[in-house]
N, C-alpha and C positions, 0 to 999 in steps of 0.2 A: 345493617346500617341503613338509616334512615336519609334516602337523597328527594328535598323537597324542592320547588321552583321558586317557593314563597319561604325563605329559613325561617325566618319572625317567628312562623306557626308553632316550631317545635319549642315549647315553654317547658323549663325543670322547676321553678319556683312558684310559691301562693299569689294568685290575685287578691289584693287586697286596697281597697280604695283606689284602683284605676296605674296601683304598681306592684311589681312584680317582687314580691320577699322571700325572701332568703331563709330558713328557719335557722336559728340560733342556738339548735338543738344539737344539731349532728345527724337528727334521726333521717334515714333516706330509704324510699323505698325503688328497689330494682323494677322497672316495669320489662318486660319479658315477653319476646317472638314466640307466642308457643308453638309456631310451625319450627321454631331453630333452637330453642332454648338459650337464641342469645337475648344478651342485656342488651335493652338498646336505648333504656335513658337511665339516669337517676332521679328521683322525684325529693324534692327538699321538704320532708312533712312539718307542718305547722305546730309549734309548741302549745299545747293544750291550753296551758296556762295564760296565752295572748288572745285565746277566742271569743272572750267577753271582750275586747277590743275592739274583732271585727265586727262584734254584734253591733256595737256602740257607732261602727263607724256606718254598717248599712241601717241602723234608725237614722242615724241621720237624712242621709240619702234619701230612705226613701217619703222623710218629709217633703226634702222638694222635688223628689219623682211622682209625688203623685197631686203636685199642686200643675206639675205640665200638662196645659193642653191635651186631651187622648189624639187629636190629629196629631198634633207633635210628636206625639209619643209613637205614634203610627210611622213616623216620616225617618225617625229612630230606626224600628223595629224593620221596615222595609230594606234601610239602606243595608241594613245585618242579612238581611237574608240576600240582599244581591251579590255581596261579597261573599257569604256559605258557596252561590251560585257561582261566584267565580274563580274559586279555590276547593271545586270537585272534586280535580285530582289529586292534591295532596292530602285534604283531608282524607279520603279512600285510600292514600296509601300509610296514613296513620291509623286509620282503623284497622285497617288489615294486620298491620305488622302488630299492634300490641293485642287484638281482638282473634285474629286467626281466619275468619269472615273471607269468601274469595269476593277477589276487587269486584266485580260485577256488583254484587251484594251490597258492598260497602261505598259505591257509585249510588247505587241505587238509595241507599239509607240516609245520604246526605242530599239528594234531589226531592224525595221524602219529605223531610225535616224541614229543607227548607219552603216546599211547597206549603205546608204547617205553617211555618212561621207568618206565611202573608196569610195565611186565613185566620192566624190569631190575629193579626193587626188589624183586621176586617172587624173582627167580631168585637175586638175590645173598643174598638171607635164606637160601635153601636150599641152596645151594651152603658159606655159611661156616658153616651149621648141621651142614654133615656135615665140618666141620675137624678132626674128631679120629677118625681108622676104627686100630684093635686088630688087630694079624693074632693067628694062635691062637696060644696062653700069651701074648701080649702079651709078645714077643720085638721085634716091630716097630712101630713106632708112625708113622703118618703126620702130619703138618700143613700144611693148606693155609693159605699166608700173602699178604698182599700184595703185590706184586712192588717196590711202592715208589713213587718221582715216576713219572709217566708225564708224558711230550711227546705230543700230538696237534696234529696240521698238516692244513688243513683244506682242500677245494675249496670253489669257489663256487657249485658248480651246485643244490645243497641244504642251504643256509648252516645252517639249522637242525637236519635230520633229521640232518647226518653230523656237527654240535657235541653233540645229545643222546647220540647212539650213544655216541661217543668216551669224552664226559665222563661221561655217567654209567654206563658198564659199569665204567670204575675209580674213582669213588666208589662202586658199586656192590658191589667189590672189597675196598674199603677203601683207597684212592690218593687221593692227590691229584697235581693236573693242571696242565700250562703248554700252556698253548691259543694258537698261532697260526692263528688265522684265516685265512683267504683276503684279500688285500689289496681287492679288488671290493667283497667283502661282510663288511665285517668289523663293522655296524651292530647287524646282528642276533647277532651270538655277545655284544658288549658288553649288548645287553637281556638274554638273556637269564642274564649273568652278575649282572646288577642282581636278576633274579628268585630266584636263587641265594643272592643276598643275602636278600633276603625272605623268602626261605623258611628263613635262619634258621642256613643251612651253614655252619661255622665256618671264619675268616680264613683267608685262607692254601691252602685245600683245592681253589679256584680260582681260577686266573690267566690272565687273559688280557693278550697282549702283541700289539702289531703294529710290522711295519717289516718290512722286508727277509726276503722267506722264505729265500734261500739263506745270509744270515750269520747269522739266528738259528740258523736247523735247526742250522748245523755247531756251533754252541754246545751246543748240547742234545745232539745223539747224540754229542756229545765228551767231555759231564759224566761225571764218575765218580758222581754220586748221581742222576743219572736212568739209572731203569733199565727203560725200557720207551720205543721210539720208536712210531707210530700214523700213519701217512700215508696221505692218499688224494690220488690226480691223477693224472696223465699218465704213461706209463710213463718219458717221459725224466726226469719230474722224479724220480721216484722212484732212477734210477739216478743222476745227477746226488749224490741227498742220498746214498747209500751211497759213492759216490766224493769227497765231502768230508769222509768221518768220517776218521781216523786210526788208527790199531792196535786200537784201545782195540772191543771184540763189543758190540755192546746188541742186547738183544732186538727183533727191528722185527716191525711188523704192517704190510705193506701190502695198500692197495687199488690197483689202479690201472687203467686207462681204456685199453680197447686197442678188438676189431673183433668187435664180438659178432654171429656170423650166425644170420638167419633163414629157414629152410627152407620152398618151400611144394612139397610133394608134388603130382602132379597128382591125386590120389581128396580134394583135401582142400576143406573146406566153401569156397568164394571167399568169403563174405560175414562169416566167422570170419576169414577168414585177412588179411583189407584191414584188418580193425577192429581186428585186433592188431597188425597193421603200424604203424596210424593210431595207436592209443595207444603203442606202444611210442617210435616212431619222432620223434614231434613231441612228449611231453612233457618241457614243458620246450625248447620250441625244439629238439630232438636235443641239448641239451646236459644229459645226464646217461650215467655209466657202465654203465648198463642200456639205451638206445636201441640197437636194431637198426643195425648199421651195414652189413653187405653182405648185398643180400637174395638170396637165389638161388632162382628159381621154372623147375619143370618145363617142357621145352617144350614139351609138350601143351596147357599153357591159360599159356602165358608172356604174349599175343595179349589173352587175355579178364582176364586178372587185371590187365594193366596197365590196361587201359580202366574197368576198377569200379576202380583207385585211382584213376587221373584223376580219375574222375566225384566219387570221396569227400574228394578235396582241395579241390576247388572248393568246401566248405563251409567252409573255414578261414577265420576269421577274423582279418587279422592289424592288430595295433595296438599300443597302449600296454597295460600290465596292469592301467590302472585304468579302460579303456574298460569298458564293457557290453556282453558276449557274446564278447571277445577270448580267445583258444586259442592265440592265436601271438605272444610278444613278440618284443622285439628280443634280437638275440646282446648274449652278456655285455660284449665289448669289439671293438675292430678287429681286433686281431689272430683272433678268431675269423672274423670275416668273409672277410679277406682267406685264409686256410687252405682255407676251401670254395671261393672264386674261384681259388685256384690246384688243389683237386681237380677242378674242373669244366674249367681250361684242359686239365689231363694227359688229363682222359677225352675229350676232346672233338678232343685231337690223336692218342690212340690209337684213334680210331675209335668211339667211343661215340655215342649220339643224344640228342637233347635232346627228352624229350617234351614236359615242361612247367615252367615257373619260367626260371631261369638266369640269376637278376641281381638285382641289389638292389629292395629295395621302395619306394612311392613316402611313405612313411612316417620314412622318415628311414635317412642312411649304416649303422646298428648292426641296418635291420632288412632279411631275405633273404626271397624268397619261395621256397617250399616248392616244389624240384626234382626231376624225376625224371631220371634219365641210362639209356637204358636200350642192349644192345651191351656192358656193361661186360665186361671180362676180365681173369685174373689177371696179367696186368705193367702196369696202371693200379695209380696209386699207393693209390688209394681201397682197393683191395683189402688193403694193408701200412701203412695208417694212419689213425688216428681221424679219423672228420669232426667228430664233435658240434655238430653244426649240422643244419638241416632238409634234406639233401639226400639220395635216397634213390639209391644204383647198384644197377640191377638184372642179374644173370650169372644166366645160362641152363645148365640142366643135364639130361643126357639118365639118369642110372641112379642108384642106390641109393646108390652103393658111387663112384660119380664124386663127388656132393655130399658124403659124409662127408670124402672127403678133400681138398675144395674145404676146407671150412669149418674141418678141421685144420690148413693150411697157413699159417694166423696165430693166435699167440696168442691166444685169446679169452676166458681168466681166467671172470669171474665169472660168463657168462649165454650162451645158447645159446636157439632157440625154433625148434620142428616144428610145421607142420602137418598131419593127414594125419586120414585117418578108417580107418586100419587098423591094427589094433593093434600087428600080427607087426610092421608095416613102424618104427614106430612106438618100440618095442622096440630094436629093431635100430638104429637111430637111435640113439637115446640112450645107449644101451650105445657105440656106436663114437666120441660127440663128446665129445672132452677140455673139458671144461667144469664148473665147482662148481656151479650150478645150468642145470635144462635146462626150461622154460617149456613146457609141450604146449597148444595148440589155444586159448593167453590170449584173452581178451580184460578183462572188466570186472573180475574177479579176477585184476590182475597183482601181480608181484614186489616193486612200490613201497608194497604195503600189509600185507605180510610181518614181524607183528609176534610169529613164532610162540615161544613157549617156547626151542627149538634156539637158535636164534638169539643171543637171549639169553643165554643160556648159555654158547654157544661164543664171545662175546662180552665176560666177565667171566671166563670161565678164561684165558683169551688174559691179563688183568691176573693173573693168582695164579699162585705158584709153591708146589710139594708138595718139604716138608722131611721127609725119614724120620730119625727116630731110633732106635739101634739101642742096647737095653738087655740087659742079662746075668743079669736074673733079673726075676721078674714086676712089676710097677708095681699 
């Protein structure tokens, strides 16, 4: 059971135009503690049939959201994020209970988020502040506009840091939003649309709906008036939602979740290179799209680097996320669990070793203990598909120029991580791994608190689109 200080937060119903609906359907979805397996809300899912309604209702909207002032719109976005900042604790104890995440984590993901929030308000002041640039004689004229409704479709693994990003780089923009949630955790995007409210952001500018992610999505990337789609997840679902659209091009932004490798050179620090293993790899259970998923270590200290991560898992504490001193909750759902018990049968029938872990915890079916498979090789499946769960395969690699092309051999999108203490080598690395960010020598400064300006930025131009108008004599 859910005991908050602020009730308000806890929402069962759709946001819709700045109130809270009821679906008409019957249809409800159980959101679920997977540290307890209890039910701790019902979620009233949105009748299919009504969601050209809401589309209708955020074009509206976001015509006169984007005729405000961007200070304005700043002074909006601010007041949202002070209240995120002063409903820490509840929202962390709604993350936890329907996410699994220990509080620490889910403290931490909503000071995050919110930190986010004011550097989007930063950058989208500056960004609509330069809306009007003059080429010479003011022949050409440019304008940066808002691209219009945006769709964001959301994962569960950081219910909140990926609803702030989304939503407020296009209100940020000047957009407004239809927000499908993750069905797991769909608790906390409903707080924090409540907070939305509070803060004052006019009707309509956010919407949040739940039910079915594969019939909403096809609705939304089908609309002729939403003109921005926003996905983060799994790469199948992401190709799945592009194989439901129809003729009809929308802008898409994805994120998506594939095998981000981790390099350990043998010149590189072991006691840096376990503790960035150890943060990357387990926060969050391994269920996040930044966790290290195939680690490949030299085989000079392949021997000595497993034995100091052994030694350093032993300190895991696994439990519920409202225990004291817990680092390890349970997986989001079964179907996560049972994914790693079928990468553990594959590796373990192509010759892999079980160092440590390999089975459920004695804490309950939703939660794993923290595995190492070491032996791995590339035709285990572990090597061509997400684990996102706490299980580590370790591949062994003899030269420079072997590993970059190990770790090219699968898709690895967003993140990449070296370690080494030579520069050249170091260099040479990074330069040769297909990868949008490449993490060097992380530990306590990682990627999950990367709330830089760029960012930002590139985060709220992704919403705007640039009109050039072409005049025939000076303005």
């Amino acid at each position: 059971m859910l005991i908050l200080k602020n009730l308000h937060l806890l929402k069962t119903n759709n946001l819709v135009n700045g109130k809270w609906i009821e679906s008409t359907t019957g249809e409800v979805l159980d959101v679920i503690n997977p540290a307890t397996d209890e039910i701790i809300a019902h979620i009233f899912n949105i009748d299919i049939t009504k969601i050209d309604k809401v589309i209708n209702v955020a074009n509206k909207a976001q015509k006169l959201w984007s005729r405000v002032e961007s200070k304005e719109r700043t002074k909006y976005i601010n007041q949202w994020h002070d209240l995120l900042l002063a409903n820490v604790e509840d929202l962390a104890k709604i993350i936890t209970a329907e996410q699994g995440k220990p509080l620490a984590e889910s403290r931490q993901e909503i000071v995050q988020a919110a930190s986010f929030l004011l550097q989007l308000s930063l950058e989208g002041e500056a960004i609509t502040d330069r809306a009007s640039v003059e080429a010479k004689e003011n022949k050409v004229k440019k304008v940066k506009e808002p691209i219009g409704v945006c769709a964001a479709i959301t994962s569960s693994d950081s219910p909140a840091a990926i609803v702030i990003e989304k939503v407020g780089a296009a209100l940020a923009a000047g957009c407004s939003v239809i927000l499908k949630p993750a069905s797991e955790t769909p608790l906390t995007a409903l707080a924090i649309g409540q907070l939305a409210i509070d803060a004052g952001i006019p009707a309509g500018v956010i919407n949040i709906i739940t039910g079915s992610a594969k019939k909403i999505a096809a609705v939304l990337i089908n609309s002729h008036l939403v003109h921005k789609v926003t996905f983060t997840g799994s790469s199948a679902a992401g190709q799945a939602l592009i194989k439901n659209s129809d003729d009809r091009l929308t802008k898409v932004t994805f994120e998506l979740r594939d095998s981000p490798p981790l390099i350990v050179f043998s010149d590189a620090d072991l006691n840096v290179a376990v503790e960035g293993l150890m943060r990357s790899k387990f926060h969050n259970a391994g269920q996040s799209c930044l966790c290290a998923n195939r680690i490949y270590v030299h085989a000079d200290i392949y021997v000595a680097f497993i034995k100091k991560l052994i030694s350093q898992m032993q300190t895991i504490k696994i439990g519920s996320g409202t225990e004291e001193g817990t680092n390890l909750g349970p997986l989001i759902n079964f179907a996560a669990i049972e994914r790693i018990e079928k990468h553990i049968r594959d590796l373990l029938a192509k010759g892999g070793r079980l160092a440590t872990g390999g089975s459920r915890h004695f804490k309950g079916d939703r939660f794993y203990q923290p595995t190492i498979i070491i032996d791995a090789t590339m035709d285990m499946l572990v090597a061509h598909e997400e684990v996102f769960g706490p299980l580590v395969p370790i591949f062994k690699f003899e030269s420079d120029a072997e590993v970059v092309l190990l770790a090219n051999s699968r898709r690895h999108g967003q993140m990449s991580y070296v370690y080494s203490t030579n520069t050249n080598r170091i260099a040479r690395t990074v330069a040769g791994l297909d990868s949008d960010f490449v993490g060097v020598n992380l530990t306590k400064e990682m990627l999950f608190d990367d709330v830089s300006a760029e960012r930002a930025a590139s985060s709220i131009n992704a919403h705007i689109h640039t009109k050039r108008i072409y005049v025939t004599s000076s303005v």
